[in-house]
C-alpha positions as CSV (number, residue, x, y, z in Angstrom):
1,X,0.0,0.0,0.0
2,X,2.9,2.4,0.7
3,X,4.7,1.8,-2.1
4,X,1.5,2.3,-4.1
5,X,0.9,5.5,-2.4
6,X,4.9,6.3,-3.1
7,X,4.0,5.6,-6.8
8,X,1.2,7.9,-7.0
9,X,2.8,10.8,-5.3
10,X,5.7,10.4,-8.2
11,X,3.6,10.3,-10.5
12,X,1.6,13.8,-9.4
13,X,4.3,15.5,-9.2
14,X,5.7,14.3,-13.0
15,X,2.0,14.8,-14.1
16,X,2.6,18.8,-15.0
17,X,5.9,18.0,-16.8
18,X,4.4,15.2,-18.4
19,X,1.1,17.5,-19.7
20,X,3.6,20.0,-21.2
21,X,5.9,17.1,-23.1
22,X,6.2,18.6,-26.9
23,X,3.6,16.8,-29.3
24,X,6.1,16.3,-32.6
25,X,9.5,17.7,-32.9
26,X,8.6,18.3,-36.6
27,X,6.9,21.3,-35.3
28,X,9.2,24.3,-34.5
29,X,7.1,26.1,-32.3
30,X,3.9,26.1,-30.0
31,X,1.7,28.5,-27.7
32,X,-0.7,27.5,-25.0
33,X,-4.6,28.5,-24.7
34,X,-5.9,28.5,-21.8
35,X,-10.2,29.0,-22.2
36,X,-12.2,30.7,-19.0
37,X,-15.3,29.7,-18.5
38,X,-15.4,31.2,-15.5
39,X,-17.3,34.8,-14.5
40,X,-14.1,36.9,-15.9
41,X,-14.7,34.7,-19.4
42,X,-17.7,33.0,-20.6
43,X,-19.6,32.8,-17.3
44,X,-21.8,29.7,-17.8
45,X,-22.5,26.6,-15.3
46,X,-22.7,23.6,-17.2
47,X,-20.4,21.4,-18.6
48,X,-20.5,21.7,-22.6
49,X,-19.1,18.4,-24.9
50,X,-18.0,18.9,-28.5
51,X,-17.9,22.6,-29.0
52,X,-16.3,24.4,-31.9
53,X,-14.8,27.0,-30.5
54,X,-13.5,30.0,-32.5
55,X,-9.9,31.0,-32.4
56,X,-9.3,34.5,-33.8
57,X,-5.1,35.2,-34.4
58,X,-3.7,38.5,-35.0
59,X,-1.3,40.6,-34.4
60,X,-2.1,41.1,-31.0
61,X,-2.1,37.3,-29.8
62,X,0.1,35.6,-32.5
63,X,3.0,37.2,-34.1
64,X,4.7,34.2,-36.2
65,X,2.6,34.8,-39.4
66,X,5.9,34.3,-41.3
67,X,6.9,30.9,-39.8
68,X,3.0,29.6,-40.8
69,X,3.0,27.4,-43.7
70,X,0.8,28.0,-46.9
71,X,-2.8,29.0,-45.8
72,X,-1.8,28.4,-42.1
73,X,-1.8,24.4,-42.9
74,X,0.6,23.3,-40.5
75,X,-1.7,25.0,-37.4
76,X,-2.5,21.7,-35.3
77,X,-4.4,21.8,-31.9
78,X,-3.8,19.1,-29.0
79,X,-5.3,19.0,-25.5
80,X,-2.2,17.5,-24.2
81,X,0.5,15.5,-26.4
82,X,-1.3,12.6,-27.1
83,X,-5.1,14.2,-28.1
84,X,-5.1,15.7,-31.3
85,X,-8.2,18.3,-31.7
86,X,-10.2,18.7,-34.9
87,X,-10.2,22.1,-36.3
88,X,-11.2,23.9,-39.3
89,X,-9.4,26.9,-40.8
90,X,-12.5,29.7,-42.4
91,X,-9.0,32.1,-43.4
92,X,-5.6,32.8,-42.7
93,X,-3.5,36.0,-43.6
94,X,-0.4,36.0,-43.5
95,X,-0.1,39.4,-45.4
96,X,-2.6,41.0,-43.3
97,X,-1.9,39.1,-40.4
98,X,-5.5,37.2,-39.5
99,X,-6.6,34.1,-38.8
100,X,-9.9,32.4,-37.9
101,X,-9.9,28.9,-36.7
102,X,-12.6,26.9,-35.1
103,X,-11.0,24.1,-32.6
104,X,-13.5,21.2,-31.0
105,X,-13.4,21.0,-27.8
106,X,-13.7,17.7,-26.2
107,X,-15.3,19.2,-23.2
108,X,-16.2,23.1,-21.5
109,X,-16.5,22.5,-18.0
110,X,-18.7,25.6,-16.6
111,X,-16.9,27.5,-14.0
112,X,-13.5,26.0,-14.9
113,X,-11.1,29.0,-15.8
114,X,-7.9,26.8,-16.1
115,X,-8.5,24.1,-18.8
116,X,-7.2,25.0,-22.7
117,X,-5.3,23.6,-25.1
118,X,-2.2,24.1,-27.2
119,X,-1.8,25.3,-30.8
120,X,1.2,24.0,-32.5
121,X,3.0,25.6,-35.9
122,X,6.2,26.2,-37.9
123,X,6.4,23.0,-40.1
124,X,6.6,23.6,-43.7
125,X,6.1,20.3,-44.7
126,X,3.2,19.6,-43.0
127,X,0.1,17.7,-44.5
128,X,-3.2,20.2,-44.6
129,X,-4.7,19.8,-40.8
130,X,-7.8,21.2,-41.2
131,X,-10.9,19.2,-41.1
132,X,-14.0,21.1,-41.0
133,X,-16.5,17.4,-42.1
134,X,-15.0,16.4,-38.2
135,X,-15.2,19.7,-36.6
136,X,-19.3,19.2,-35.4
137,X,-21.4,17.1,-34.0
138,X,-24.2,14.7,-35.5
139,X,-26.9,17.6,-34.2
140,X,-25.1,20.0,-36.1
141,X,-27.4,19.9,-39.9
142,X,-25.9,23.1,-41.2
143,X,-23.3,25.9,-40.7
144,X,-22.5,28.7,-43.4
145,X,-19.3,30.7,-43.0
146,X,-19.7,32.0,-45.9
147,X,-16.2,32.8,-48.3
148,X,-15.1,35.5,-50.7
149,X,-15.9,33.9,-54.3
150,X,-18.9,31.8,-53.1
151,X,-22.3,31.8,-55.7
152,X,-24.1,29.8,-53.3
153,X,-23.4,29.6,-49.6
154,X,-21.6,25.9,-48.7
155,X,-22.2,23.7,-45.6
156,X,-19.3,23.5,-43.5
157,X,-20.8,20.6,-41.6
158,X,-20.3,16.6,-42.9
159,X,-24.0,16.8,-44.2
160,X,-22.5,19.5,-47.0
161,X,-26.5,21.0,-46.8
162,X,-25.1,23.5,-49.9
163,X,-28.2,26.2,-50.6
164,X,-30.0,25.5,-53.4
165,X,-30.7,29.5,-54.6
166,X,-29.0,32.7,-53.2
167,X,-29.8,36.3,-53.7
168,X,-27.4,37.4,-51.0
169,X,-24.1,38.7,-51.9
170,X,-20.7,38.5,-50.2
171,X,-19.4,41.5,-47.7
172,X,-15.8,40.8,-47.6
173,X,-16.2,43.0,-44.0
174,X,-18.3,40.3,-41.8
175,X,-18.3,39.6,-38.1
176,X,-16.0,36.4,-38.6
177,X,-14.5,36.8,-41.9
178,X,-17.0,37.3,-44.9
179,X,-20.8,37.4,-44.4
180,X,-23.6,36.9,-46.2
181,X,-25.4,41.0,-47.7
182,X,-29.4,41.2,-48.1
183,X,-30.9,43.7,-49.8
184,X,-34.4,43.1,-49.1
185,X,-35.2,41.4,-52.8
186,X,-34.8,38.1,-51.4
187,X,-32.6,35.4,-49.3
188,X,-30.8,32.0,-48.9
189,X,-33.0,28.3,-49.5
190,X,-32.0,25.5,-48.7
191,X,-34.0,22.1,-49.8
192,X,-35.6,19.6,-46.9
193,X,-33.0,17.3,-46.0
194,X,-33.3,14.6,-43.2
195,X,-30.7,16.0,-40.9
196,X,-33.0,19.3,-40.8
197,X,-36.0,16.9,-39.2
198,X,-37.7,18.3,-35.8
199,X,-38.5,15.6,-33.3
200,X,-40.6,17.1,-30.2
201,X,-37.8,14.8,-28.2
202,X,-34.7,16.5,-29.4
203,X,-35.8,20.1,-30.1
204,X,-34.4,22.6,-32.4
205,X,-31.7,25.6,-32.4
206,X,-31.7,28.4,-35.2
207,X,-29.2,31.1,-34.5
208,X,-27.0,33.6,-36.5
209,X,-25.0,36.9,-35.8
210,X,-27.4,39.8,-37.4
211,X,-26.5,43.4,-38.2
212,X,-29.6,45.4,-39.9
213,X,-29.1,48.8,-42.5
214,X,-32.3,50.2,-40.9
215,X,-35.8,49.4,-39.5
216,X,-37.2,46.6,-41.4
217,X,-40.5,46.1,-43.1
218,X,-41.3,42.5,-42.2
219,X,-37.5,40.1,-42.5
220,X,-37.2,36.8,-41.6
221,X,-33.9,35.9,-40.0
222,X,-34.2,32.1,-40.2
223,X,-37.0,29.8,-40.6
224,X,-37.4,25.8,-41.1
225,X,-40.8,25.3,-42.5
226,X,-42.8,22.3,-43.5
227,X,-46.3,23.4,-45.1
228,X,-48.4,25.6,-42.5
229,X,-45.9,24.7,-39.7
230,X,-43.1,26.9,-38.7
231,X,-40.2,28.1,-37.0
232,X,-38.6,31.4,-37.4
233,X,-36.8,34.7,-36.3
234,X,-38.4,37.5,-37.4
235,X,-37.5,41.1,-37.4
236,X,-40.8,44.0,-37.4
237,X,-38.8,47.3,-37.3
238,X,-36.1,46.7,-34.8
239,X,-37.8,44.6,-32.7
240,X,-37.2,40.6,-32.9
241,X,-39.2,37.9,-32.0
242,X,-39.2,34.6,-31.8
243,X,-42.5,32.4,-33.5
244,X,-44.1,28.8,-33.8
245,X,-47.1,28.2,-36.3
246,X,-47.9,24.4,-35.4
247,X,-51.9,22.4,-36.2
248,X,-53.7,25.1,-35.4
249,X,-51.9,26.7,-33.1
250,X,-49.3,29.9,-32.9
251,X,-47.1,31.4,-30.4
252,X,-44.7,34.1,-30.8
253,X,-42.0,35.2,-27.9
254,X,-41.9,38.8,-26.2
255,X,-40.1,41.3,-28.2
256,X,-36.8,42.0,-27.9
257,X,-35.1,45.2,-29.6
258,X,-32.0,45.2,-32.0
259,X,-29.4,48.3,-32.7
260,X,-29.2,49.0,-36.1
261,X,-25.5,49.0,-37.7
262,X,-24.4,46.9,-35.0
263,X,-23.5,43.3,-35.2
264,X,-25.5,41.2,-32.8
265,X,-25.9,37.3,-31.9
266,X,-29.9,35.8,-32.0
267,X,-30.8,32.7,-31.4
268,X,-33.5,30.5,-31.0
269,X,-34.6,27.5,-29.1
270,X,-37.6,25.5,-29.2
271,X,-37.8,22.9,-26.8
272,X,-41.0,20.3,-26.7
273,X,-42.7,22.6,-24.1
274,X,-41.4,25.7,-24.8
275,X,-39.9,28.6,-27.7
276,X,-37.1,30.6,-26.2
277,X,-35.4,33.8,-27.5
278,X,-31.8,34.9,-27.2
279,X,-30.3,38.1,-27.9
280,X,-26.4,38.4,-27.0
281,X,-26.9,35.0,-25.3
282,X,-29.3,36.3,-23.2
283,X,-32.5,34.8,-22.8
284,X,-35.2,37.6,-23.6
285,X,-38.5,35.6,-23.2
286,X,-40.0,32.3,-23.6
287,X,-43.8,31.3,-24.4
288,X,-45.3,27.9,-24.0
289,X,-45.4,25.4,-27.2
290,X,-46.6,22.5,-27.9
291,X,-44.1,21.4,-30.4
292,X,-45.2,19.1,-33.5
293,X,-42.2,16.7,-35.4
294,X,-41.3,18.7,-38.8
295,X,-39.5,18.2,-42.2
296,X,-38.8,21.4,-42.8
297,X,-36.8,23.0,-45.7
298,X,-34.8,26.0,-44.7
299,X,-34.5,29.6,-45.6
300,X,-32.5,32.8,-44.5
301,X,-32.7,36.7,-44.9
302,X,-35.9,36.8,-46.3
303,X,-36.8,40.5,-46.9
304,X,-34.0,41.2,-44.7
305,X,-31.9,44.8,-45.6
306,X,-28.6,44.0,-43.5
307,X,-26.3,41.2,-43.2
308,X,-26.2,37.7,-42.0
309,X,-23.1,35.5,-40.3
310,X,-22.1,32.8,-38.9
311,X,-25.9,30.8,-39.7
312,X,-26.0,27.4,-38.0
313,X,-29.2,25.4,-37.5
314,X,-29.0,22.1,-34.8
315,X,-32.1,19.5,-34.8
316,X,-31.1,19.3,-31.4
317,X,-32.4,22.0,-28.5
318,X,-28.6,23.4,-27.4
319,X,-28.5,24.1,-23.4
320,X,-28.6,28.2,-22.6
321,X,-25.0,28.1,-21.7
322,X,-24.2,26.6,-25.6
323,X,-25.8,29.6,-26.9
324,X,-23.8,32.0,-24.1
325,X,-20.5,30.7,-25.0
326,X,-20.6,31.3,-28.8
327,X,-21.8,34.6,-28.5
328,X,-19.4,35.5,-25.8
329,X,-16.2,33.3,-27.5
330,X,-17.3,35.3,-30.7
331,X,-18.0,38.6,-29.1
332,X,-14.8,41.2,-28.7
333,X,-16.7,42.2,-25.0
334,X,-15.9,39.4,-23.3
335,X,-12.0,37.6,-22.6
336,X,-12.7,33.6,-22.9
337,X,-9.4,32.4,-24.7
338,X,-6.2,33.8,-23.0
339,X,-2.8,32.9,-24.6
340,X,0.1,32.0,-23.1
341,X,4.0,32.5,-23.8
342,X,5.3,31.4,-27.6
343,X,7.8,28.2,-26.7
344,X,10.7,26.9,-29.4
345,X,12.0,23.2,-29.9
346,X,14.7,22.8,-27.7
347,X,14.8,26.3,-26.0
348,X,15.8,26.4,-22.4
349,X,15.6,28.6,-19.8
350,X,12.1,29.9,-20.4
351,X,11.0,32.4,-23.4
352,X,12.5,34.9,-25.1
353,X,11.2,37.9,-23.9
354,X,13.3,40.0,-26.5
355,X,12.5,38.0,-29.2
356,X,8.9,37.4,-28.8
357,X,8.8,41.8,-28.6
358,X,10.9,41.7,-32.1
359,X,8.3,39.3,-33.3
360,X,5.6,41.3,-32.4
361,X,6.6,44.9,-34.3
362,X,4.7,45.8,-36.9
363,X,6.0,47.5,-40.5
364,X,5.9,50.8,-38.6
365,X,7.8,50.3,-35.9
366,X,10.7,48.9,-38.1
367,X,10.7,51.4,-40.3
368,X,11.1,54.1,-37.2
369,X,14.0,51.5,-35.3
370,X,15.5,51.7,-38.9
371,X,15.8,55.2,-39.0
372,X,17.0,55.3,-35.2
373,X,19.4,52.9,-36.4
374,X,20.7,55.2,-39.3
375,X,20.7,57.8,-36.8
376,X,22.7,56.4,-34.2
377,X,25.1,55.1,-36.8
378,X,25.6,59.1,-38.1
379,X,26.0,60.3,-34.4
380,X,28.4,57.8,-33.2
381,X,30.3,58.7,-36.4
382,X,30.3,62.3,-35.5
383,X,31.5,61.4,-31.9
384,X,34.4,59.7,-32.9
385,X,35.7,61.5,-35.1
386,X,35.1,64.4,-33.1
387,X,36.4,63.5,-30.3
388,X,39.6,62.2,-32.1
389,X,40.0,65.1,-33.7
390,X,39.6,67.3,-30.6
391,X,42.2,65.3,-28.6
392,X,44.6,65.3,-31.5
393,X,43.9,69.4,-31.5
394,X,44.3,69.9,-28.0
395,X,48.1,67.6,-28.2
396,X,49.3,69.9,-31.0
397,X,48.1,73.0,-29.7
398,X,50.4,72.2,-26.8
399,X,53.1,71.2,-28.4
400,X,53.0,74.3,-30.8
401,X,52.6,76.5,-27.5
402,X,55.3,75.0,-25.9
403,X,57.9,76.0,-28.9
404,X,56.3,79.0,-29.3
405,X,56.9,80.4,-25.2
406,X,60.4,78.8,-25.6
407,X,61.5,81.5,-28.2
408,X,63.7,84.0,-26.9
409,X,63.0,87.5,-27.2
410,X,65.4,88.2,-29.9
411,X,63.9,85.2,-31.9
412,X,62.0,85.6,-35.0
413,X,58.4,85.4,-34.5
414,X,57.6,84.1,-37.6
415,X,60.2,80.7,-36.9
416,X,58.0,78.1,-36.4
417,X,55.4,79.4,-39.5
418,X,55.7,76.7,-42.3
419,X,53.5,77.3,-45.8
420,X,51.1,74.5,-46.2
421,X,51.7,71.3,-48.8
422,X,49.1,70.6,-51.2
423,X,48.3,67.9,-49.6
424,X,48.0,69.4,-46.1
425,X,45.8,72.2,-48.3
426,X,43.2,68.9,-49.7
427,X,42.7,68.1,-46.0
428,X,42.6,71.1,-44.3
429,X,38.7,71.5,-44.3
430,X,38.5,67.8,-42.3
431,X,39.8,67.9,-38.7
432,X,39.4,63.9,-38.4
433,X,41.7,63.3,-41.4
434,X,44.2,66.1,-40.3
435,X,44.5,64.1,-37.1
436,X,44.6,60.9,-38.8
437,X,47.2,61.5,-41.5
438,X,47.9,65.1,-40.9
439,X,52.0,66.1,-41.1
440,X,52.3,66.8,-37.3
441,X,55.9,68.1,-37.4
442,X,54.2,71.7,-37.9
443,X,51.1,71.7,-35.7
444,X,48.7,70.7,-38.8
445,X,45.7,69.5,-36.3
446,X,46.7,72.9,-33.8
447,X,43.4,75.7,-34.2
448,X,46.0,77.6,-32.2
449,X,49.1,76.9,-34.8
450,X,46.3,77.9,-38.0
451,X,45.4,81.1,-35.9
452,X,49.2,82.0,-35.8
453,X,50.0,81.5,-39.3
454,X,47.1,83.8,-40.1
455,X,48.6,86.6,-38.1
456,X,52.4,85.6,-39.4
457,X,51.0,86.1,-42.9
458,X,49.5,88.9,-42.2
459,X,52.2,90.8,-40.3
460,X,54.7,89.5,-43.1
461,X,52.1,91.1,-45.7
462,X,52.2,95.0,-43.3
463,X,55.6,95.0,-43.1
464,X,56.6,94.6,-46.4
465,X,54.8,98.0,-47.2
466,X,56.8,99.9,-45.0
467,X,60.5,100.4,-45.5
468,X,60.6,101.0,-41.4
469,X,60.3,97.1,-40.1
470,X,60.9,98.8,-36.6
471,X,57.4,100.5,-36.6
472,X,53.8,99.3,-37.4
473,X,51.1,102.1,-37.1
474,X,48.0,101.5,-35.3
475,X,45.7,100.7,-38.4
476,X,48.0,98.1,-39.2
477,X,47.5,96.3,-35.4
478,X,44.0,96.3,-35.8
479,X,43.9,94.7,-39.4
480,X,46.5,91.8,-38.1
481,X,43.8,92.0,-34.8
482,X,41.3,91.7,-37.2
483,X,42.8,88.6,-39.1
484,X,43.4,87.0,-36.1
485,X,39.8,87.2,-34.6
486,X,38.9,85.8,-38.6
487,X,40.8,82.8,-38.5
488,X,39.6,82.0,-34.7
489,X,36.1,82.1,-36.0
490,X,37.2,79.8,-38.9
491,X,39.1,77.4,-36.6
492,X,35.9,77.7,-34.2
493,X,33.6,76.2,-37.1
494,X,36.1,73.8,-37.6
495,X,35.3,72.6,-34.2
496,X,31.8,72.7,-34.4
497,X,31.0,71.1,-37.9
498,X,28.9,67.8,-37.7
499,X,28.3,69.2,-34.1
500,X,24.2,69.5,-35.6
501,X,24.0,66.1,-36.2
502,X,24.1,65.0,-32.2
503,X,21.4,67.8,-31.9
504,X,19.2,66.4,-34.1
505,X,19.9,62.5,-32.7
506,X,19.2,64.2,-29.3
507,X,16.3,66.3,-30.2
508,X,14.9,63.7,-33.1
509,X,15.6,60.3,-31.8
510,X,13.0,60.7,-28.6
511,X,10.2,62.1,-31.1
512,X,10.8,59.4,-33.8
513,X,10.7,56.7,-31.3
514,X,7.5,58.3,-30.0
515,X,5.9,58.5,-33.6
516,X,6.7,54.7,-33.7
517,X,4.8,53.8,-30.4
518,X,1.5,56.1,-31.1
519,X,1.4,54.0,-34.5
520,X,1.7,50.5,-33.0
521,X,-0.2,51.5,-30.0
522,X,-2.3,52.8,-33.0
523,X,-2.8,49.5,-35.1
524,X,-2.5,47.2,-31.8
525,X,-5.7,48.8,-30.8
526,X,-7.4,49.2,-34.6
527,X,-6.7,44.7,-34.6
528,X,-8.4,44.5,-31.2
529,X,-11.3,46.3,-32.5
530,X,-11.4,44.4,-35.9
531,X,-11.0,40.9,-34.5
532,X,-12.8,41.3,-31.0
533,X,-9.6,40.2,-28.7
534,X,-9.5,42.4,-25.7
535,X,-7.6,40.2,-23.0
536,X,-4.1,41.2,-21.9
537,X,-2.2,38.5,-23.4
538,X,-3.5,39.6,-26.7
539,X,-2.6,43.5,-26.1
540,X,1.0,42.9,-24.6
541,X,3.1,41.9,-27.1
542,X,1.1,44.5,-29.3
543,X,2.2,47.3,-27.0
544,X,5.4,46.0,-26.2
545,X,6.6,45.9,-29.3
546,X,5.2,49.6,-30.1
547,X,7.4,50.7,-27.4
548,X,10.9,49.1,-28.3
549,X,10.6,51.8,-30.8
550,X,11.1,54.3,-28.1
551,X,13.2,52.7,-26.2
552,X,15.0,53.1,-30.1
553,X,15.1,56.7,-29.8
554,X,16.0,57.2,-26.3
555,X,18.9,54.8,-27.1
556,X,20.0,56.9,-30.1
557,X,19.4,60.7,-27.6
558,X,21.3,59.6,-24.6
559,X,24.8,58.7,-26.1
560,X,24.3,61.8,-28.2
561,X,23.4,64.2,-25.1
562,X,26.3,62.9,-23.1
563,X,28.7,62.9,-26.1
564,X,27.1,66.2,-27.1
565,X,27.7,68.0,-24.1
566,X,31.4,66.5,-23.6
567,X,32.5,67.6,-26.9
568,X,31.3,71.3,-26.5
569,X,33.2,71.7,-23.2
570,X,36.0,70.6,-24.8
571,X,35.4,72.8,-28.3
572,X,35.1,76.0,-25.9
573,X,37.7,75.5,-24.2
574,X,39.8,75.3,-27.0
575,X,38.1,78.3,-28.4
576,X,39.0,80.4,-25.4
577,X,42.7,79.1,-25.4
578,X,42.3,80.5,-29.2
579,X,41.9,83.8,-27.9
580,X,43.9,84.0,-25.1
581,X,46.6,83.3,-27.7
582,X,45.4,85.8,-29.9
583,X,45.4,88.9,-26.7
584,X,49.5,86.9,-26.1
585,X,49.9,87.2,-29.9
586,X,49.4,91.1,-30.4
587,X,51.1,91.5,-27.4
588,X,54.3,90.5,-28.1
589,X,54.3,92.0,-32.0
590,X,53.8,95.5,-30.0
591,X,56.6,94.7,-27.3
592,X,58.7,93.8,-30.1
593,X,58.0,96.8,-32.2
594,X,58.4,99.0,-29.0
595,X,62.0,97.2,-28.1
596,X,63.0,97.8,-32.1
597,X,62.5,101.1,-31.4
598,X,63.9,101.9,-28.4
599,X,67.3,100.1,-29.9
């Protein structure tokens, strides 16, 4: 007994590893659903068997649209990694970055928040998975998607119940993928088939999602009809009911209103005692029946101005809590599938968080990280070459002032002037290469050295005017001043070429980045909206990749700032020795001057 006990504790405790063992290693990749029945999801109390569930993927909740194979048909589905689940693809876009998949669920246990399932993909040479004849069960007669390029809607169901006559068209924009357009001259038939027969036993479900143009005149959602006797959804204005016609006797339901232009889920239920009416998967009002067997042939959208999805008809009375979960599971109001982390073959150590935010940018944001990127690029450029250019300036500039206080007094104070080669003339505009490959034997990189050959040439040029070299008259100062203060401006925007391109990394980057984010915060939200999936798992990855293009432009600003403000203390600072020189420069000319006088 203990050591049967022993073996049961082992095997508890291996049971969670064991549940999460990878299904086929020809699949690449995997992500786990979890569905809430609970009152934060689907909110219903009994336990459900076989239900097609819908699985919508976008951008928000599944970023690996590239790694899909053609028409998504390597998507498999497994309750654990033995138990394969049947699903049926109605359209995957890669370009545009949809899916809609409906998944049968073994079992929906009401109240239960924690079961799900796991969605496998990334296997190019997968076999097409999807299986829409095994998707439903025997009570299922018929269920119309409906599909871009379909004349006559087709049965999705094993019975293929095709519709015999259609004056509907196809609206591209539906509630789950395409839907079916009335214009009021006419709707869907569909010819009696046995799987449409009513027992008073069994019951019978109609239901459809329904958005109306306007008021109507007298439409008829859905009805199954066999001579006199019927059973239909009909709309009078905005107001929808529910109605039996049996032998001799009729009942219709209490009304319940519809919002026109807005997409809404109806449903009926007769039951051997009893029509019900469900709006939202609500139940609006019953009335008593005494409900007659029927062979009924089908029609839909009769008279109806407005649209039509998602039509299914069950010769089988569905619970309540049926007709709650596919509205709410279909509905973008309510959070009943919640995704889990994307996992890889063979990866350790849990996901990657990085990766699975790469995955999830949209267009935008790599355009904008792109441009941060080019960006960053020119600014690091401009800080390395700036700042070897400024310490190559400031290591001449003390060399050259070194000679220049260690000439005596009766020294020429032209000596350490040198003319400039040809070469040294091609680089002289580009501090970086004058450090680089500059002829430092003269001071070529010295802003100091260039502002004393100005004033050399310039002095050379006064005093070869004059037959007096011992006197220079006080016009002439001020035009050697004057040269001087020119060639310290020149050396100054030197220094500061390029220097716009950090401001505009510091000043652009941040903005850039936050273009990016508004625009994936932007289309994150405009995919929620369009596919109905509000729950956080779906909006993270959405977000989080909107705002790696931020953290993009912060990443290109704050180098830059730092580098920014670096390199102008160390510019000024050469600037002022510039003209500290220039005040030593004058200085000594008019000593010497004074002293050739004197002598």
């Amino acid at each position: 007994m203990r050591i049967k006990s022993l073996k049961w504790g082992i095997y508890l405790v291996l049971l969670p590893s064991l549940s999460f063992a990878w299904w086929n290693d020809d699949w690449s990749s995997r992500r786990q659903a979890t569905v809430d029945a609970g009152v934060t999801g689907a909110d219903i109390q009994e336990t459900l068997s076989e239900f097609p569930l819908l699985v919508r993927l976008h951008t928000g909740n599944f970023g690996y649209f590239a790694e899909l194979a053609e028409n998504g048909k390597d998507l498999r589905f497994m309750l654990d990694d033995k138990t394969p689940l049947k699903h049926s693809i109605e359209k995957v876009d890669a370009l545009n970055e949809l899916g809609l998949v409906w998944v049968k669920l073994p079992t929906v246990r009401g109240g239960v928040s924690t079961d799900g399932f796991w969605l496998y993909y990334g296997n190019a040479n997968a076999a097409e998975g999807s299986d829409s004849k095994g998707l439903y069960d025997v009570n299922q007669a018929l269920v119309y998607h409906f599909a871009e390029g379909e004349t006559l809607p087709q049965d999705a169901t094993a019975y293929a119940s095709h519709a015999a006559d259609s004056k509907a068209t196809v609206d591209a924009a539906g509630w789950i993928g395409a839907a079916a357009k009335f214009s009021g001259a006419g709707g869907i038939s569909v010819p009696a088939a046995p799987q449409f027969a009513l027992t008073p036993e069994k019951g019978y479900t109609l239901s459809a999602w329904v958005k109306l143009d306007a008021a109507q005149g007298n439409a008829v959602l859905a009805q199954a009809k066999d001579g006199a006797s019927a059973l239909e959804l009909a709309v009078q204005g905005t107001a929808l009911v529910a109605r039996y016609q049996g032998t001799g006797a009729a009942a219709q339901t209490p009304a319940a209103n519809l919002t026109s232009a807005k997409w809404q889920h109806v449903a009926l239920i007769a039951r051997k005692d009893k029509l019900e009416l469900y709006v939202d998967g609500v139940n609006t009002g019953s009335v008593p029946i005494n409900l007659a067997a029927l062979n009924p042939a089908l029609s839909f959208g009769q008279g109806l101005t407005g649209s039509l999805d998602e039509i299914q008809v069950a010769n089988l009375a569905r619970p309540a809590d049926w007709i709650k979960l596919a509205f709410r599971s279909q509905s973008p109001d309510f959070n009943v599938l919640a995704y889990g982390q994307d996992e890889s073959k063979g990866s350790a150590g849990g996901p990657n968080y990085f990766l699975i935010i790469l995955q999830s940018l949209t267009v935008d944001g790599w355009v904008v990280i792109a441009l941060c990127g080019v960006m960053f690029v020119i600014s690091s450029l401009v800080i390395v070459t700036k700042g070897l250019s400024l310490k190559r300036a400031r290591q001449d500039n003390d060399a050259f002032l070194a000679q220049y206080r260690g000439m005596g007094a009766s020294s020429d104070i032209a000596t350490l002037d040198q003319e400039e080669t040809e070469e040294e003339q091609e680089i002289a505009d580009s501090a970086f290469l004058e450090a680089l490959v500059g002829n430092h034997d003269h001071f070529q990189s010295s802003p100091i050295y260039h502002v004393y050959h100005a004033g050399v040439a310039e002095l050379k040029k006064r005093l070869s005017h004059t037959a007096d070299t011992t006197h220079l008259s006080t016009e002439a100062l001020n035009v050697v001043r004057t040269r001087l203060d020119a060639a310290v401006v020149r050396e100054g925007q030197k220094l500061n070429k390029n220097m716009v391109l950090l401001t505009i990394a510091i000043s652009g980057g941040p903005f850039l980045g936050l273009l990016g984010t508004v625009l994936g915060v932007m289309i994150t939200f405009a995919v929620i909206a369009a596919t109905g999936d509000v729950n956080i798992n779906s909006i993270a990855p959405g977000i989080s990749g909107a705002l790696l293009a931020t953290v993009a432009g912060l990443a290109v600003a704050i180098p830059a700032l730092f580098a920014y403000n670096y390199l102008l203390t160390q510019i000024k600072d050469v600037t002022a020795d510039m003209r500290v020189f220039t005040d030593e420069f004058l200085a000594t000319i008019e000593e010497r001057i004074a002293d050739r006088q004197r002598g």
